[in-house]
C-alpha positions in Angstrom: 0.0 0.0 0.0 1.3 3.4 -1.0 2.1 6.3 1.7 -0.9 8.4 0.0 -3.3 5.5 0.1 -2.6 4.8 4.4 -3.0 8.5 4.9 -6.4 8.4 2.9 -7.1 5.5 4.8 -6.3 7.1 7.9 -8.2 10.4 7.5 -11.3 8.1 7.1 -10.7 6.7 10.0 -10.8 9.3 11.4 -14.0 11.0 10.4 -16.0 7.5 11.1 -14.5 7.6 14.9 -15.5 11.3 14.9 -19.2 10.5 13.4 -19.5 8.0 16.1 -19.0 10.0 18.8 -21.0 12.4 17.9 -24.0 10.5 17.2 -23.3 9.2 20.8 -23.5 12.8 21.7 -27.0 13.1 19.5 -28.2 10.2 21.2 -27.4 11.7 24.7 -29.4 14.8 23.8 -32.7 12.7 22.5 -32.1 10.4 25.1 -33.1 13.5 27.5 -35.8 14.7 25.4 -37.8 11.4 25.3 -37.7 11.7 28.8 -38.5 15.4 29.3 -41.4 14.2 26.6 -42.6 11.1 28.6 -42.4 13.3 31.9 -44.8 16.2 30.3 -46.8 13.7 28.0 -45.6 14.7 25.1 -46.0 13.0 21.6 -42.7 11.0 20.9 -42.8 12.6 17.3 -43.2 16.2 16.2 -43.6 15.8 12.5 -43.4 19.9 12.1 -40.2 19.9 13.4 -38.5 16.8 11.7 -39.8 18.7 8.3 -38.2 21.7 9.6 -35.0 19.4 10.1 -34.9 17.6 6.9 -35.4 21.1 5.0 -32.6 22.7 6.8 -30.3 19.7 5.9 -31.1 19.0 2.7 -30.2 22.7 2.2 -26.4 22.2 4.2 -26.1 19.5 1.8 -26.4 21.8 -1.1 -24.3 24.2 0.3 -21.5 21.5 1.1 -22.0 19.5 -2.1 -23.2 16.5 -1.0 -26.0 14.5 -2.2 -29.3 16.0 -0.6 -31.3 12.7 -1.1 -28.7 10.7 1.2 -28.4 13.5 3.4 -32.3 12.8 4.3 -32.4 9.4 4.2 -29.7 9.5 7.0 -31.2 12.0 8.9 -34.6 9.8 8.3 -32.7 7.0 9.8 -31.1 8.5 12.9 -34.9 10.3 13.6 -37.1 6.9 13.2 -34.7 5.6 15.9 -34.9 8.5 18.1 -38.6 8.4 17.7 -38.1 4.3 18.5 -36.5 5.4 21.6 -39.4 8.0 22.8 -41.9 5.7 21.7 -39.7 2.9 24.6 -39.5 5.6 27.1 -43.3 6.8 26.7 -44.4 3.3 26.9 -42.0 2.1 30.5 
């Protein structure tokens, strides 16, 4: 493997660890508003706000020349399991 290829390599490594943590961090944060939401009976979803949220990414995605269709079906994916989570707390 070439110098320029481990450093790639490396960089990417990099990033994921980075991405991992802070989705940990993301998941802190909904972990605390499921229960805030459970405590004050509140839905486990606010649709108004995930379209708010997809919008406003979709639109960083743009700006940052990435694909804006991945960019929600990520975000999708992280908020159906937050939502899973509120729904879990709600329910116990």
């Amino acid at each position: 493997m070439t110098d320029t290829l481990q450093r790639y390599r490396e960089s990417i490594d990099n990033i994921d660890a980075a991405l991992v943590f802070m989705l940990a961090e993301r998941f802190k944060i909904t972990q605390a508003v499921g229960e805030y939401k459970a405590t004050h009976a509140l839905p486990p979803a606010d649709p108004g706000r995930e379209e708010r949220q997809v919008a406003r990414l979709r639109q960083l995605a743009l700006d940052a020349n990435l694909d804006p269709d991945f960019t929600e079906k990520f975000l999708r994916f992280i908020i159906d399991e937050v939502i899973r989570h509120h729904e879990r707390l709600r329910e116990g």
